[in-house]
C-alpha positions as CSV (number, residue, x, y, z in Angstrom):
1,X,0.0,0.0,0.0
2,X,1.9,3.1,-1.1
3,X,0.2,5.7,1.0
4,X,-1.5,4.6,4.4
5,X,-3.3,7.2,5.6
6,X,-5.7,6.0,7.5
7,X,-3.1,3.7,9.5
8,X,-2.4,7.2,11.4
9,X,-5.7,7.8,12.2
10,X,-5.5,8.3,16.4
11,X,-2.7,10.9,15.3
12,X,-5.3,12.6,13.2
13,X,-8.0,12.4,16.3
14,X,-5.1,13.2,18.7
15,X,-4.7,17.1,16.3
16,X,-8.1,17.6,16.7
17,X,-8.2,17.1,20.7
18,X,-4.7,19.3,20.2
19,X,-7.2,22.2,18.7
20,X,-10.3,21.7,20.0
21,X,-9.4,21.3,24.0
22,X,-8.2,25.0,24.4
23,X,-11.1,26.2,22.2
24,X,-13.5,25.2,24.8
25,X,-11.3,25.8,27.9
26,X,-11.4,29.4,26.3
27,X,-14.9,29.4,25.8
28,X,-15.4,28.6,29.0
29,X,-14.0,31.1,30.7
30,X,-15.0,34.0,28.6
31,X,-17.7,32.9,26.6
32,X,-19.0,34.1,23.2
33,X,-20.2,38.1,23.3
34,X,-23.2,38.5,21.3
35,X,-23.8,41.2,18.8
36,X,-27.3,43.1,19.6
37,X,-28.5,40.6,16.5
38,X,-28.7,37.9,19.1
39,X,-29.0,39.9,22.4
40,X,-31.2,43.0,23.2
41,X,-29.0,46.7,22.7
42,X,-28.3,49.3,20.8
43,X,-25.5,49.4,18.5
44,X,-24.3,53.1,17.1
45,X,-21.7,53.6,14.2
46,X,-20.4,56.9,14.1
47,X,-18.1,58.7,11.9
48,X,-15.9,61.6,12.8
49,X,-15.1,64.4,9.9
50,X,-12.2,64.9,11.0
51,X,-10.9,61.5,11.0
52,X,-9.4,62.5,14.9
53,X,-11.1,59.5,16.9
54,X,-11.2,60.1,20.3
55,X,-11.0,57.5,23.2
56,X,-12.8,55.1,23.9
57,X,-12.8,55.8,27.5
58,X,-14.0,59.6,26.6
59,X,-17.2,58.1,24.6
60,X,-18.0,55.8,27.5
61,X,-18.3,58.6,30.0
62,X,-20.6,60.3,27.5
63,X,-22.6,57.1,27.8
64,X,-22.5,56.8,31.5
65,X,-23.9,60.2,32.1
66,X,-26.6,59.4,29.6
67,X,-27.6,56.6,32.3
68,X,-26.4,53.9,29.9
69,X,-23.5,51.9,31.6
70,X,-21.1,48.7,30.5
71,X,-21.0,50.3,27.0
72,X,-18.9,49.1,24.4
73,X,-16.7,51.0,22.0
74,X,-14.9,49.8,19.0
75,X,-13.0,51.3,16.7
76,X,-12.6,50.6,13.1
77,X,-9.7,52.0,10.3
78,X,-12.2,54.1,8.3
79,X,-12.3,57.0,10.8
80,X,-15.5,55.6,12.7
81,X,-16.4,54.3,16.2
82,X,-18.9,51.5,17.1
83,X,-20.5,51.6,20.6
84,X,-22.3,48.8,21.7
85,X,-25.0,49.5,24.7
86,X,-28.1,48.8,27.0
87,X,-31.2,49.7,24.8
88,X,-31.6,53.5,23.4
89,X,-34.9,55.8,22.9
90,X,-34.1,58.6,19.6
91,X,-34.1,61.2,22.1
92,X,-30.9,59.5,24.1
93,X,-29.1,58.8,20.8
94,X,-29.3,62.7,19.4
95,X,-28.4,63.8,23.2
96,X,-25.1,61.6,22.9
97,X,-24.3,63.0,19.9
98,X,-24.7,66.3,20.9
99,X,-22.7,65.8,23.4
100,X,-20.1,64.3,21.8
101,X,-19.7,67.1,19.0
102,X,-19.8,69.5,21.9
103,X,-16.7,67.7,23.8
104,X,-15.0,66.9,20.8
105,X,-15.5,69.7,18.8
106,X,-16.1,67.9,15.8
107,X,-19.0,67.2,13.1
108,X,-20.5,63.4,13.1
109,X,-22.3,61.7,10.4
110,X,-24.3,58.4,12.4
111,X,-23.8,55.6,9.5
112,X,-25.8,52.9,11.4
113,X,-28.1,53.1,14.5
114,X,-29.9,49.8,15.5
115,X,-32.0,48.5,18.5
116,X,-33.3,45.1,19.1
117,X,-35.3,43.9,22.4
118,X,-35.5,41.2,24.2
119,X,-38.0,39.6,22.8
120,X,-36.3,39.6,19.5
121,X,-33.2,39.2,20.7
122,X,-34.3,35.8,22.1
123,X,-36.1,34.3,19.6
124,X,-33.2,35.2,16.8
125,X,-30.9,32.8,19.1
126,X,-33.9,30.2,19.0
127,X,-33.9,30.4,15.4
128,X,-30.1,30.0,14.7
129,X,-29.9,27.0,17.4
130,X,-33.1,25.5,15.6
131,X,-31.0,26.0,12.1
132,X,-28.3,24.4,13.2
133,X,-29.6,21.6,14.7
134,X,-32.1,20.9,11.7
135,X,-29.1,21.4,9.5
136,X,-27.5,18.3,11.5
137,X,-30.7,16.3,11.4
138,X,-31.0,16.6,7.7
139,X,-27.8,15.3,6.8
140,X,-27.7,12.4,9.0
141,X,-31.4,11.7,7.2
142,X,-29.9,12.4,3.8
143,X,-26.8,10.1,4.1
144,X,-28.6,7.4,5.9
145,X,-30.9,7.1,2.7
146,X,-28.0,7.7,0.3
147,X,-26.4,4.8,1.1
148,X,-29.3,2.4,2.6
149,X,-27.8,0.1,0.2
150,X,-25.0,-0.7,2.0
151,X,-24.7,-2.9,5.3
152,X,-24.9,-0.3,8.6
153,X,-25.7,2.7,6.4
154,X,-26.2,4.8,9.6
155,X,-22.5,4.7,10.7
156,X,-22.0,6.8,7.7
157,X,-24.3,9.5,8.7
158,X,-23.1,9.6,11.9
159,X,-19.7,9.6,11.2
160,X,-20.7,13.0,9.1
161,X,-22.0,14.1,11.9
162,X,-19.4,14.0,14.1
163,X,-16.7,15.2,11.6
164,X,-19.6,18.4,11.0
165,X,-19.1,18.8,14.8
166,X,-15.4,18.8,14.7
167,X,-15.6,21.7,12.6
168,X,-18.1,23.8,14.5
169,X,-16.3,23.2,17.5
170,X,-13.2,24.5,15.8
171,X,-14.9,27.5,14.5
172,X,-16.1,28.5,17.6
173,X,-12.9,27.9,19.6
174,X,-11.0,30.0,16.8
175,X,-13.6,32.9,17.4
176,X,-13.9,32.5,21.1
177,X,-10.2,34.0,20.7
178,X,-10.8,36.1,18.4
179,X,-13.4,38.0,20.9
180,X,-11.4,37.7,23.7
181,X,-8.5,39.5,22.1
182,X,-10.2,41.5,19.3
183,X,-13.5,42.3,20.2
184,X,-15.0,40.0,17.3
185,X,-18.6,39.6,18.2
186,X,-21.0,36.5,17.5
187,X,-23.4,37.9,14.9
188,X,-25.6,36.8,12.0
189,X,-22.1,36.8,10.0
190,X,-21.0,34.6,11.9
191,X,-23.6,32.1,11.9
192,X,-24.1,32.5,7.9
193,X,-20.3,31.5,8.0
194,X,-21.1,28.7,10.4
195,X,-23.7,27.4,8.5
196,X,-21.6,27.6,5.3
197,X,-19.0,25.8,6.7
198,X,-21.0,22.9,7.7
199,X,-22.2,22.5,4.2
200,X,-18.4,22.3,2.5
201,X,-17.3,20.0,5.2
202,X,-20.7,17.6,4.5
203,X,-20.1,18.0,1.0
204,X,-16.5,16.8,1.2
205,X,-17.5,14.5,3.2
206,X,-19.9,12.6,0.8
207,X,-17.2,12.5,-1.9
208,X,-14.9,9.8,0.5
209,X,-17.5,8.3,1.3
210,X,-19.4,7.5,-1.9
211,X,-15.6,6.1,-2.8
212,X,-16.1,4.6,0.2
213,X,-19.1,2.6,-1.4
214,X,-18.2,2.1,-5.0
215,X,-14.7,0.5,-3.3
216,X,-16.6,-1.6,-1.3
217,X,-18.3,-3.8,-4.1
218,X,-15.3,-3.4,-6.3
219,X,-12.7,-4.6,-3.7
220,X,-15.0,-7.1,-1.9
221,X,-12.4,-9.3,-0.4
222,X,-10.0,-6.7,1.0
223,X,-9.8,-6.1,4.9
224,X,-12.6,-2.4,5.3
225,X,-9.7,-0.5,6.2
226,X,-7.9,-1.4,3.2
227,X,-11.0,0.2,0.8
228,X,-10.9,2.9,3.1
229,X,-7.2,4.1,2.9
230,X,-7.2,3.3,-0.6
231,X,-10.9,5.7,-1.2
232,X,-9.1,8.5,0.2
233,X,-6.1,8.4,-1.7
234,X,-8.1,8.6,-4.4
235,X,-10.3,11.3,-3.7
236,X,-7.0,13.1,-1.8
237,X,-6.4,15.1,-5.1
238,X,-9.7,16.2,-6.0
239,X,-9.9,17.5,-1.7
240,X,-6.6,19.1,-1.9
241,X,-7.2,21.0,-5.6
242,X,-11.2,22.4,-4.1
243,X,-10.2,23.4,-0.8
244,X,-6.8,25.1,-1.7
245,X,-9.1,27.2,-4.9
246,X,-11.5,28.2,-2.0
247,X,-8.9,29.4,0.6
248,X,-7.0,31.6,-2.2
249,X,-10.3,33.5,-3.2
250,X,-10.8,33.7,0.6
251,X,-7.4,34.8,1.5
252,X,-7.2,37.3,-1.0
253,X,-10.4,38.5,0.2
254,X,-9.5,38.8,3.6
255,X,-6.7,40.6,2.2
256,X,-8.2,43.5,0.3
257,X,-11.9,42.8,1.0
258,X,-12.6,45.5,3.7
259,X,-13.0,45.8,7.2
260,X,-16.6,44.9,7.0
261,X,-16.8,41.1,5.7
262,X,-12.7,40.6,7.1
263,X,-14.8,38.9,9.9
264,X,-16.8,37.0,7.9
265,X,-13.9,35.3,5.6
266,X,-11.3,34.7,8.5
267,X,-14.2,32.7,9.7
268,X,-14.8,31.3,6.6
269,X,-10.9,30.5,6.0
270,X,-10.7,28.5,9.4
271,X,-14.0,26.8,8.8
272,X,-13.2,25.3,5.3
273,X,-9.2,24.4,6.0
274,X,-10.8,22.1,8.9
275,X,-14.0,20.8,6.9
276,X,-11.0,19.5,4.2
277,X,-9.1,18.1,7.1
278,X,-12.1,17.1,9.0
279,X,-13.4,15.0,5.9
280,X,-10.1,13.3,4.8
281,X,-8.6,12.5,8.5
282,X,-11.7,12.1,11.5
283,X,-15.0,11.1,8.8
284,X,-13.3,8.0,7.2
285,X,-11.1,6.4,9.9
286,X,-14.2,7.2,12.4
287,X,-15.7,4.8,10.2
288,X,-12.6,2.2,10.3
289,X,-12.7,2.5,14.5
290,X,-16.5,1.6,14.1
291,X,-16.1,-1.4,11.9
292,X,-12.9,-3.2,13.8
293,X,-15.0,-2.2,17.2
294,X,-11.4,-0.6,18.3
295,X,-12.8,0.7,21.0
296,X,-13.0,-2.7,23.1
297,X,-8.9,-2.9,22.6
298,X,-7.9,0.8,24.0
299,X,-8.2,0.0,27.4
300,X,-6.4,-3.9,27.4
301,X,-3.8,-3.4,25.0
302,X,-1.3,-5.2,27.2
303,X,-3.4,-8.2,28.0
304,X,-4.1,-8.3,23.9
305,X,-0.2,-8.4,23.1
306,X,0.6,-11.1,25.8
């Protein structure tokens, strides 16, 4: 066997523990801030004529004394601040303003002023968790009747499942970070991106897998983790030559794209390099663990050699 990949398969699972582990230890000790899309607030974007931004800590005193405290500001390269903060009437918004073109001494021009409640807040985050999770379900569905030809077609659908999870578990490690230190905010972005991401990785997905089939009545006789190895080698090309065409336009987007979608494609970028990886190296030998029944060896591996 001139390549065999899938003999290094707890390596593979052991890189993915190696990235996922402090993705969750991060989210779980700061946590994903939400955008006002999923959590009730105001968001204000304001630009400054005279491209002289002033400090954040300045705009947040305006805000206190307008009653509104724990606000938010970010700054962006395009001469504008974004203040994030507890829900705003009209009449608050134009008196922070005012006030901020009286301390300053400079003219604003407000490019975006948004509130959502509560109520709306909440049910947006219902409707992304229902998304997702009806996103799962329909995949599993749709590759359990896909290959109901073939004996324990389920395994393959879960095994797509799990290697879809690998990648959102990635994606939000790799943006927990990217909050913590940038300010990056989970927003309706994001989980566009999200969703996106879980499609490439299915997608890729299918393609060792259907190899996966065809091998499997071709090569009859040979061990399952033979036809396995030897299905990914021969969809490794076609992988390597879709994923590396998507993260070019991506990168170069990132690159010269703009501040507002940079979010967006650096999400994009991390989501589609693991769906590749994910697909190739944790869907297929998932599949090879399941069929030897590996798991009954891991914990009397001494006994077995003696």
């Amino acid at each position: 066997m001139k390549f065999n990949l899938i003999g290094k398969r707890y390596l593979y699972f052991l890189i993915s523990l190696l990235i996922i582990i402090p993705g969750l230890i991060g989210f779980g000790m700061w946590g994903l801030p939400l955008s006002i899309d999923f959590n009730s607030g105001s968001l204000l974007e304001i630009k400054f004529q005279s491209g002289n931004l002033p400090q954040p800590a300045d705009v947040i005193a305006i805000y206190d004394q307008a009653g509104l405290k724990d606000s938010r500001v970010q700054t962006t390269a395009d001469n504008t601040i974004v203040v994030r903060s507890r829900d705003m009437t009209n009449d608050t918004k134009n008196q922070i303003i005012s006030a901020m073109e009286k301390q300053f001494n400079d003219k604003t021009t407000i490019l975006r002023f948004d509130t959502v409640g509560p109520a709306i807040g909440k049910e947006v985050t219902t409707n992304a968790a229902i998304a997702v999770g009806l996103a799962a379900l329909g995949i599993l569905l749709y590759i359990w009747f896909a290959f109901r030809n073939i004996p324990n077609a389920y395994r393959y659908g879960i095994a797509a499942i799990i290697a879809m999870m690998h990648d959102v578990l990635v994606v939000i490690g790799v943006q927990t970070y990217l909050s913590h230190f940038f300010g990056w905010e989970f927003d309706t972005l994001f989980l566009t991106a999200l969703l996106t991401v879980i499609g490439f990785s299915v997608h890729d997905t299918i393609v060792v897998f259907d190899r996966v089939r065809e091998n499997s009545s071709v090569y009859r006789r040979l061990p399952f983790e033979q036809i396995v190895n030897h299905s990914i080698v021969q969809t490794l090309d076609r992988s390597i030559n879709t994923t590396l065409t998507v993260l070019l336009t991506l990168f170069t987007l990132a690159l010269f794209g703009g501040v507002t979608i940079r979010h967006f494609v650096i999400i994009l970028l991390v989501g589609i390099f693991s769906g590749a990886y994910s697909s190739i190296f944790n869907a297929a030998p998932i599949l090879v663990v399941w069929e030897n029944r590996e798991w009954t060896t891991w914990f009397n591996r001494n006994k077995t050699a003696a």
